[in-house]
C-alpha positions as CSV (number, residue, x, y, z in Angstrom):
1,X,101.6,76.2,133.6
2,X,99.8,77.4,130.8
3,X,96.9,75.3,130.0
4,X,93.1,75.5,128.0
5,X,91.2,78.5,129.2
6,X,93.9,80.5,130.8
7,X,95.0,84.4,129.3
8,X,97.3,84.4,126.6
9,X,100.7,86.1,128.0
10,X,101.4,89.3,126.2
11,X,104.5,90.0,124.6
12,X,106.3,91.7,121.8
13,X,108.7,90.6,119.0
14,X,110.2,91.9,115.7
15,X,108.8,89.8,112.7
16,X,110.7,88.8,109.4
17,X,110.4,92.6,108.6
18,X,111.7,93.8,111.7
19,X,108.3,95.3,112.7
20,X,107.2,94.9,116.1
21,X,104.2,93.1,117.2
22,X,102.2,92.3,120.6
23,X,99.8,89.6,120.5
24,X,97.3,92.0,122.1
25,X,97.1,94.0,118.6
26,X,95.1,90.8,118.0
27,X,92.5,90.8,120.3
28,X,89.3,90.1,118.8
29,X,90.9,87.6,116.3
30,X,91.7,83.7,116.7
31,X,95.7,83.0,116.4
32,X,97.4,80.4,116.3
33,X,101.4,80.9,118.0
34,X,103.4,77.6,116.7
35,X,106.7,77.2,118.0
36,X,109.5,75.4,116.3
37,X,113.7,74.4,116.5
38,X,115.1,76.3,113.7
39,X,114.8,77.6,110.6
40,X,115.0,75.8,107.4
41,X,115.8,72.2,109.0
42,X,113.6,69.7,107.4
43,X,110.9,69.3,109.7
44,X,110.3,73.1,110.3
45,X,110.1,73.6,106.5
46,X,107.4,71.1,106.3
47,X,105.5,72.7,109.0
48,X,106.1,75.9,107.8
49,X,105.3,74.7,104.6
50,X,101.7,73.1,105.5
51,X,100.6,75.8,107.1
52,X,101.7,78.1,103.7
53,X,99.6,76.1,101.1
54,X,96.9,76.0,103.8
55,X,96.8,80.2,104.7
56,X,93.8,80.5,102.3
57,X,91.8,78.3,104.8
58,X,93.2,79.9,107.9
59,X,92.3,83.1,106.9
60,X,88.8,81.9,105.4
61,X,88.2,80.9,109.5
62,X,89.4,84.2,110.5
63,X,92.7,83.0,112.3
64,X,96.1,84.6,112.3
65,X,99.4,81.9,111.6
66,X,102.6,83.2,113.9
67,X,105.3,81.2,113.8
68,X,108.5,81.7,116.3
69,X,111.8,80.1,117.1
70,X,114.8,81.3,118.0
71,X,116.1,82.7,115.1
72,X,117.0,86.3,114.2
73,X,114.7,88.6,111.9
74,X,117.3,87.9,109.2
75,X,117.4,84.0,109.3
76,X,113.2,84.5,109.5
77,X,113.5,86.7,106.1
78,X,115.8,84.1,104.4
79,X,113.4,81.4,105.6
80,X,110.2,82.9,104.4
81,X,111.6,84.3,101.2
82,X,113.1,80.8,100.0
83,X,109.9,79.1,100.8
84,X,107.3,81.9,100.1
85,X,105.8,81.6,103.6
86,X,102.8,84.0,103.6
87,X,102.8,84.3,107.5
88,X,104.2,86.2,110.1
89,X,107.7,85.0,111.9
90,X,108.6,86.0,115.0
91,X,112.2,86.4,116.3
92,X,113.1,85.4,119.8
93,X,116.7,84.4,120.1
94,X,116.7,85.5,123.6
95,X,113.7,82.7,124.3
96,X,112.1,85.2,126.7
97,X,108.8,84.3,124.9
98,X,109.8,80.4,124.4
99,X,109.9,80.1,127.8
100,X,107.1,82.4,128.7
101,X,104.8,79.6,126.5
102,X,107.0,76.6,128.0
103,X,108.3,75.8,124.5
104,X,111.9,76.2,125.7
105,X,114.0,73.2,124.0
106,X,117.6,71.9,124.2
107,X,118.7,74.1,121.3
108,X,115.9,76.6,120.8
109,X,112.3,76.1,120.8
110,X,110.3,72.6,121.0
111,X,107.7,71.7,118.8
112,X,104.3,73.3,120.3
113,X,101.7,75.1,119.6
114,X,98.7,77.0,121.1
115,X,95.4,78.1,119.6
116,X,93.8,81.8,121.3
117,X,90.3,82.9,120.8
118,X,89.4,86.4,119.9
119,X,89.2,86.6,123.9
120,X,92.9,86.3,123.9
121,X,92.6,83.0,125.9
122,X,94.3,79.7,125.2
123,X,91.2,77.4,123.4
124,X,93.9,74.7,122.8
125,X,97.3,73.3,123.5
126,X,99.3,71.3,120.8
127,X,101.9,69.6,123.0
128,X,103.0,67.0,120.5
129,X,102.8,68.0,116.9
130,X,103.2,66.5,113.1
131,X,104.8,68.6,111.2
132,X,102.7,67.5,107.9
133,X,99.5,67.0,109.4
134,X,99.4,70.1,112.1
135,X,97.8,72.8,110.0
136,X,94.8,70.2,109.2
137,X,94.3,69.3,112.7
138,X,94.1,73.2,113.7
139,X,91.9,73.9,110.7
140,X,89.4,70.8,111.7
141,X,89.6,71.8,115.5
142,X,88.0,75.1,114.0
143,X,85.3,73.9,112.0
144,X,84.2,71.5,114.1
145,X,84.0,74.7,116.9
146,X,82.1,76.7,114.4
């Protein structure tokens, strides 16, 4: 189980670009990994969304926004070109990682979300999340650390 305090698992997965990334190339950086159901649905686009229009403060605090589901690199380019997301998506459609990080849903990933300090350790688990309000409660979590 994968709780507060524990490593970060490693892994690696193609972005919206098709580049590959490990979360270890972050070391020494906060990130936040959100996982979500699918691309473009309404409530994914609203999360998505939030944290978009909120980047500016996310990056001001020094954390990196990763989103992943189990859609393709192409669905994740369509996604973030429509809505202008100006974060990385990652592509897991064979849920290796979505079950790695026990966000493995009924159709593809369940709403969660986890918070790793420049350590690479897991400050904070987001088992339950609001899609409008999530990137606020991340960003006061932060500043109230700070």
């Amino acid at each position: 189980m994968l709780t507060e305090k524990t490593k970060a698992p490693d892994f690696e997965l193609l972005d919206q670009d098709g580049q590959a990334h490990r979360l270890s190339d972050f070391i020494g950086k906060w990130v936040l990994l959100y996982f979500y159901p699918k691309d473009d649905t309404p409530g994914c686009t609203k999360e998505a969304c939030a944290f978009r229009d909120n980047i500016p403060d996310f990056s001001l605090l020094g954390i990196q926004v990763i989103g992943i589901s189990a859609d393709t690199v192409e669905s994740h380019k369509s996604f973030q070109e429509k809505h202008g997301l100006n974060f990385m998506l990652l592509a897991d459609p064979e849920k290796k990682v979505i079950s790695l990080y026990e966000a493995k849903g009924l159709v593809g990933a369940k709403r969660v979300s986890y918070l790793i300090n420049h350590s690479g350790l897991i400050e904070k688990v987001y088992p339950k999340v609001d899609t409008q309000m999530h990137a606020k409660e991340v960003l006061a979590y932060i500043q109230n650390q700070k």
